[in-house]
SETIMI-704337 format. One record per residue (C-alpha): residue in three letters; chain; x, y, z. Coordinates in steps of 0.001 Angstrom, whole numbers, padded with zeros to 6 digits. Example, Ala and Ser with C-alpha at 12.3 -4.5 7.8 and 13.67 -1.06 7.14 Angstrom:
! residues 2
<ALA; A; <012300; -004500; 007800>>
<SER; A; <013670; -001060; 007140>>
This chain:
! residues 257
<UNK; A; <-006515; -021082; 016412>>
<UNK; A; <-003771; -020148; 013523>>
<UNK; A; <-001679; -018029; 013996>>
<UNK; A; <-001588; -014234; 012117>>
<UNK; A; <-005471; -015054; 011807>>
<UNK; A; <-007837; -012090; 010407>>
<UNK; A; <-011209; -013599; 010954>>
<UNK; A; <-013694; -011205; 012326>>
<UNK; A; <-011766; -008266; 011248>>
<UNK; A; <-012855; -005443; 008438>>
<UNK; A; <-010070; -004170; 006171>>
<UNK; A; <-009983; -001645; 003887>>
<UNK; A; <-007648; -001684; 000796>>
<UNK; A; <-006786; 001433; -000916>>
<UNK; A; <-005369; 000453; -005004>>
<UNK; A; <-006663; -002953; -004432>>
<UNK; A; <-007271; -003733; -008076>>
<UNK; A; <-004240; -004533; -009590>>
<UNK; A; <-000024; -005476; -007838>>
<UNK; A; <000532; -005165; -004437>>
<UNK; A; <-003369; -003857; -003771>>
<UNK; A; <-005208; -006682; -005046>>
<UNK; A; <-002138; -009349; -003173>>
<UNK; A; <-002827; -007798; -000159>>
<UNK; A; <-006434; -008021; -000236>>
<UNK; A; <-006471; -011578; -002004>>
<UNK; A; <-004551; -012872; 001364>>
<UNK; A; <-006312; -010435; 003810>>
<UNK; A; <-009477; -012564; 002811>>
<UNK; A; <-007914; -015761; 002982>>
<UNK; A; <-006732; -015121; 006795>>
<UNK; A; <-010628; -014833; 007511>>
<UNK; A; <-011328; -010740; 006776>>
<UNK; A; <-013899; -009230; 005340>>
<UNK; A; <-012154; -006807; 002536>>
<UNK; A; <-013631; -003779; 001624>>
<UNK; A; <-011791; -003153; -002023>>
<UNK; A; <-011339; 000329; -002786>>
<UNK; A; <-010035; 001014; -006220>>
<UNK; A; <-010608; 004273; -009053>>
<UNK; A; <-011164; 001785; -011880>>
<UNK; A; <-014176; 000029; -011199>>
<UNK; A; <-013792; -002890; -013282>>
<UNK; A; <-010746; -004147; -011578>>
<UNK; A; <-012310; -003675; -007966>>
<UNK; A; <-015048; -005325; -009083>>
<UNK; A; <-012569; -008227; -010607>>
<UNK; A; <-011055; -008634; -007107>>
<UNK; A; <-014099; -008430; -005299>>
<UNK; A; <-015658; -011102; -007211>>
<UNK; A; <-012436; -013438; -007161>>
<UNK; A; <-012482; -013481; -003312>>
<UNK; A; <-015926; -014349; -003072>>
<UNK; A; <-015210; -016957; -005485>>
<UNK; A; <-012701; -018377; -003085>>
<UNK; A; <-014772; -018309; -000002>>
<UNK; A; <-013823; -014980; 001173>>
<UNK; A; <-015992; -012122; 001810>>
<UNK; A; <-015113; -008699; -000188>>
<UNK; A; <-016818; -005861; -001228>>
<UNK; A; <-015721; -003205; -003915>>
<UNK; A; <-016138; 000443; -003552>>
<UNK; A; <-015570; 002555; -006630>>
<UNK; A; <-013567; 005343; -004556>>
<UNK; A; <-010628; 008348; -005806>>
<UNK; A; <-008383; 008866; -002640>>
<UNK; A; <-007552; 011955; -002983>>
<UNK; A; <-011156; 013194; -002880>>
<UNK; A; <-011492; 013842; 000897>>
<UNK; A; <-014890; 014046; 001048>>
<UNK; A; <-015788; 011104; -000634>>
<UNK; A; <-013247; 008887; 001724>>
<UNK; A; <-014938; 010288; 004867>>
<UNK; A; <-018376; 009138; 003320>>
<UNK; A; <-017332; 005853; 002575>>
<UNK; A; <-015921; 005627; 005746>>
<UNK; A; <-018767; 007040; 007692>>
<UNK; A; <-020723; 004275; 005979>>
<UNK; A; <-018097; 001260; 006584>>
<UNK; A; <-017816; 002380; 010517>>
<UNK; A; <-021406; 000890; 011221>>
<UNK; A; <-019991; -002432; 010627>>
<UNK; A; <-016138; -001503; 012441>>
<UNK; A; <-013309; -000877; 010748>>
<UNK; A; <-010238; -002950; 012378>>
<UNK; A; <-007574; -002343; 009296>>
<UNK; A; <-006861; -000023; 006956>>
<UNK; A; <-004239; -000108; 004858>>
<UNK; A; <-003034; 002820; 002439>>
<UNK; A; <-001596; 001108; -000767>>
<UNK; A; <-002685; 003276; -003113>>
<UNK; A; <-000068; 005335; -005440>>
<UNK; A; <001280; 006270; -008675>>
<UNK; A; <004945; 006700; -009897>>
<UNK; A; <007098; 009453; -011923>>
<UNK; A; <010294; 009218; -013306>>
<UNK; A; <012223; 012035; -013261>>
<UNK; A; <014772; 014211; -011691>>
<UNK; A; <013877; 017986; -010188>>
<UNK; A; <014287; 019568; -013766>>
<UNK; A; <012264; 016740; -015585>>
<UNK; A; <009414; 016797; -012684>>
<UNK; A; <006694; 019805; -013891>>
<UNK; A; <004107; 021627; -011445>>
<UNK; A; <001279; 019438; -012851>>
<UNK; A; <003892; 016456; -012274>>
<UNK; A; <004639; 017132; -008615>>
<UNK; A; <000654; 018134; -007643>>
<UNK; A; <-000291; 014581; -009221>>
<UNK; A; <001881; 012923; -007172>>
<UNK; A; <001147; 014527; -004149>>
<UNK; A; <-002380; 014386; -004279>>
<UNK; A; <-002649; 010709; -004535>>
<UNK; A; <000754; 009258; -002916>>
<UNK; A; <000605; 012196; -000278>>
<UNK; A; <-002936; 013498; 000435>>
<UNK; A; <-004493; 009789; -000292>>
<UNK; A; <-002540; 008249; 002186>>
<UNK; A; <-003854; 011461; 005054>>
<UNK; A; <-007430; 011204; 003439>>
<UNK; A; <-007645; 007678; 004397>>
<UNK; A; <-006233; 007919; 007845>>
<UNK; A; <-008495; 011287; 008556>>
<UNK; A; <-011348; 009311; 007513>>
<UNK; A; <-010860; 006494; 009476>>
<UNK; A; <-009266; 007174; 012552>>
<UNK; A; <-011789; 008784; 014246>>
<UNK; A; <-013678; 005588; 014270>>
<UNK; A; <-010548; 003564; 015419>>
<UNK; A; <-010192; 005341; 018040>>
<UNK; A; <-012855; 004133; 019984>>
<UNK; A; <-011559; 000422; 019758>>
<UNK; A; <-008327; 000411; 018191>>
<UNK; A; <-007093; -000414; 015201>>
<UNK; A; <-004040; -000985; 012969>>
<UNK; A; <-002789; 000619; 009965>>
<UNK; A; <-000813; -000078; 007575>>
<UNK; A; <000812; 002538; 005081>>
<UNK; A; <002874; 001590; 001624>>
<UNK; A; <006080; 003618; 001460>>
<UNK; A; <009292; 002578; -000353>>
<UNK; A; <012968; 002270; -000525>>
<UNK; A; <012639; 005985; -001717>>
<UNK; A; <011421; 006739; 001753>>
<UNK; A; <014946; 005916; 003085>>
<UNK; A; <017804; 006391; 000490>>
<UNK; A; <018534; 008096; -003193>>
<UNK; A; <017230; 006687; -006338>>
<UNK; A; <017767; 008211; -009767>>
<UNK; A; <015291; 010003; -011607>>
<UNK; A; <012782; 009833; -008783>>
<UNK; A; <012385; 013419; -007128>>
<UNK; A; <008462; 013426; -006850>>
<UNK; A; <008308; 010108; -005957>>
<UNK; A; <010630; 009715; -003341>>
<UNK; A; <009159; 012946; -002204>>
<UNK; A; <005826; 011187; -001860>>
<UNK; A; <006913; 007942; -000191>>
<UNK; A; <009811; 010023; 002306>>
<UNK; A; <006300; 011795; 003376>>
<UNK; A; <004617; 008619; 003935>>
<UNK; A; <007146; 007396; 006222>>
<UNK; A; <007379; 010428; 008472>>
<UNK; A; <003426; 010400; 008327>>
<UNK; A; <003520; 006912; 009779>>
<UNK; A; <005868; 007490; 012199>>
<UNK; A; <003689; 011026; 013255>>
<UNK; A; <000356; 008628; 013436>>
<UNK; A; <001778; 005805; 015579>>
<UNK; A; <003335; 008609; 018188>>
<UNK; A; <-000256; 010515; 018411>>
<UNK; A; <-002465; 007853; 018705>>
<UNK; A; <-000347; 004927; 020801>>
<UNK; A; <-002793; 005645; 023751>>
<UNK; A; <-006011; 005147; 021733>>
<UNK; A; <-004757; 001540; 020716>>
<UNK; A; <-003843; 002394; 017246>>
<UNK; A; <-000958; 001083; 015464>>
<UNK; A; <000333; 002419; 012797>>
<UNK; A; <003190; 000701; 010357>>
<UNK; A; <004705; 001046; 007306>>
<UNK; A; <006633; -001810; 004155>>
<UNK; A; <009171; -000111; 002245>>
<UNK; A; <009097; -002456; -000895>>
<UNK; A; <012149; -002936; -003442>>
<UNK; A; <011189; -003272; -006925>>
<UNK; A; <008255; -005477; -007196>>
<UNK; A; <007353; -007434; -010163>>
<UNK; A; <003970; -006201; -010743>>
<UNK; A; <001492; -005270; -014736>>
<UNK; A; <002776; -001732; -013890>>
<UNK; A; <006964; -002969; -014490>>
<UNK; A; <005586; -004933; -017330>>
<UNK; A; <003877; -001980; -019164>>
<UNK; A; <006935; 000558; -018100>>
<UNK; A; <009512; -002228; -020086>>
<UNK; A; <007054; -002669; -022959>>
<UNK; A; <006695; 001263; -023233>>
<UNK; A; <009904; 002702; -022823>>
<UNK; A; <011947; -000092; -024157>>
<UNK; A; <010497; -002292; -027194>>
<UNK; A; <012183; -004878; -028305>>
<UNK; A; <014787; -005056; -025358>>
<UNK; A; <011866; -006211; -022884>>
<UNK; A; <013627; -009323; -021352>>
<UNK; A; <016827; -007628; -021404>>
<UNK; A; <015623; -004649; -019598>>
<UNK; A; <013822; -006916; -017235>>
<UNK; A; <017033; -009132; -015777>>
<UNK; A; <018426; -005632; -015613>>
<UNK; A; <016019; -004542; -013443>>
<UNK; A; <015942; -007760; -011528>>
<UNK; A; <019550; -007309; -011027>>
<UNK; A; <019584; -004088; -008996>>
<UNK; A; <018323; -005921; -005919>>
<UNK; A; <020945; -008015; -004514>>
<UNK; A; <019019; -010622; -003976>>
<UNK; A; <018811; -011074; -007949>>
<UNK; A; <015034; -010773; -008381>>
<UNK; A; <012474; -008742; -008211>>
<UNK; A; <009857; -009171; -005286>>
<UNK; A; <006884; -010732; -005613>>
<UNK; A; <003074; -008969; -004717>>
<UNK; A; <002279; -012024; -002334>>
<UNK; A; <005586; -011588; -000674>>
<UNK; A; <004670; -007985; 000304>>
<UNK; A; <001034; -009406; 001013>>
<UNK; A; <002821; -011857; 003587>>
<UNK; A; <004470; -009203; 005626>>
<UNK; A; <001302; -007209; 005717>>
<UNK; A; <-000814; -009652; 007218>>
<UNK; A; <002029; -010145; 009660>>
<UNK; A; <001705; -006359; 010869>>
<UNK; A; <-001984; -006099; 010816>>
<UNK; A; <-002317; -009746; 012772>>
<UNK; A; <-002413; -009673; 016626>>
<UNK; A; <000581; -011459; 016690>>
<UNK; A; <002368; -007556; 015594>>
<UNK; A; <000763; -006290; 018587>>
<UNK; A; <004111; -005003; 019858>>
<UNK; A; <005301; -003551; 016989>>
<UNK; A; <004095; 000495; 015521>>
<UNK; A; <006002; 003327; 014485>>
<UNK; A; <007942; 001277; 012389>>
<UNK; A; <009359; 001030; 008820>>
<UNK; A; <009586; -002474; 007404>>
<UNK; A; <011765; -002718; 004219>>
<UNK; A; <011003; -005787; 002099>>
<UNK; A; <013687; -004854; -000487>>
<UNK; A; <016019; -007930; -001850>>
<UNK; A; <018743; -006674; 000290>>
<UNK; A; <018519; -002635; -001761>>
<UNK; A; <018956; -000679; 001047>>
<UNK; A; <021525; -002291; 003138>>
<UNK; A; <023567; -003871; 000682>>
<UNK; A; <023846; -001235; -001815>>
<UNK; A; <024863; 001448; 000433>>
């Protein structure tokens, strides 16, 4: 039997339509699990759903807004006839901004989907994970850990994902659950492609080796590298390993500070 093997387990995938989301998923189905795909745009859940299946993986979309509580618990309520082994909170949105640029409406955006999404999804599943175990997996970022620029809501969000984590893994140890979570560098995803094309037109290849070049590494990440770590942590091969932050960075954190 492989090693980091998923087969026979039931993920969940908050975001997983598009970047790190749909990377996560796409590989979460080719180690053997059955992927529920949760995603607010129900075209591109659909999109991922379908390409699994078309590679011999099993997936299922579910149109779903996570930071409508009551709608996660129902869709979990459902999923937990069938188990649910992973879940793994990817879901988010960014801001750029500073305290003065970053409005009311600004700050309760990002808090209700990079904040309360992230707790919506673990209050709906746990319960149910706690009868078997289970393992999840949260997406927080180099914001969690040191200062960025022009990033006060955000890093706000992610810093609260990581001491959420880190909360989860210490109160439910004893019930078998594990609870992790990747602080990613700049990834290369369609969302760093439409912020270049937006904010700087004309200068796009310029402004992305400039981007590239803030991780020492001198690229940006790549979705299926962040995929590969997160199979790693929800595998039973991790079964040692919660309460912990795993940066997947380019060298950011440690090497620029």
């Amino acid at each position: 039997m492989s090693k980091f093997s998923l087969k026979g387990k039931s993920a969940i995938v908050t975001g997983a339509g598009s970047g790190i989301g749909k990377a996560i998923a796409l590989a979460f189905a080719q180690a053997g699990a059955f992927v529920h795909v949760l995603e607010l745009n129900e075209q591109a859940g659909n999109t991922v759903a379908d390409e699994i299946r078309k590679t011999g993986g099993a997936a299922k979309a579910h149109t779903c807004d996570v930071t409508d509580q009551a709608a996660m618990k129902t869709l979990a309520d459902n999923l937990a006839i069938e188990g649910i082994d992973i879940l793994v909170n990817n879901a988010g949105i960014a801001h750029i901004g500073n305290l003065e640029g970053t409005s009311e409406e600004d700050m309760d955006r990002i808090f209700a989907v990079n904040v309360k999404g992230v707790y919506n999804g673990m209050f709906a599943c746990i319960p149910y994970m706690k009868e078997k175990g289970g393992v999840i997996l949260n997406l927080a970022s180099v914001a969690s850990s040191v200062g960025i620029s022009d990033r006060f809501a955000y890093s706000m969000s992610k810093g609260a994902v990581l001491t959420m984590t880190l909360s989860v893994a210490k109160d439910y140890v004893k019930h078998n659950i594990r609870c992790n979570c990747i602080s990613p560098g700049r990834v290369h995803t369609p969302f760093v492609d439409g912020f270049i094309a937006q904010n700087y037109p004309g200068k796009e290849e310029e402004m992305f080796e400039k981007l590239s070049a803030t991780q020492p590494i001198g690229r940006m990440g790549k979705p299926e590298e962040i995929a590969d770590l997160a199979i790693f942590l929800c595998s039973d091969e991790a079964s040692f390993i919660t309460g912990t932050d795993y940066p997947i960075d380019g060298g950011f954190i440690k090497l620029n500070t």
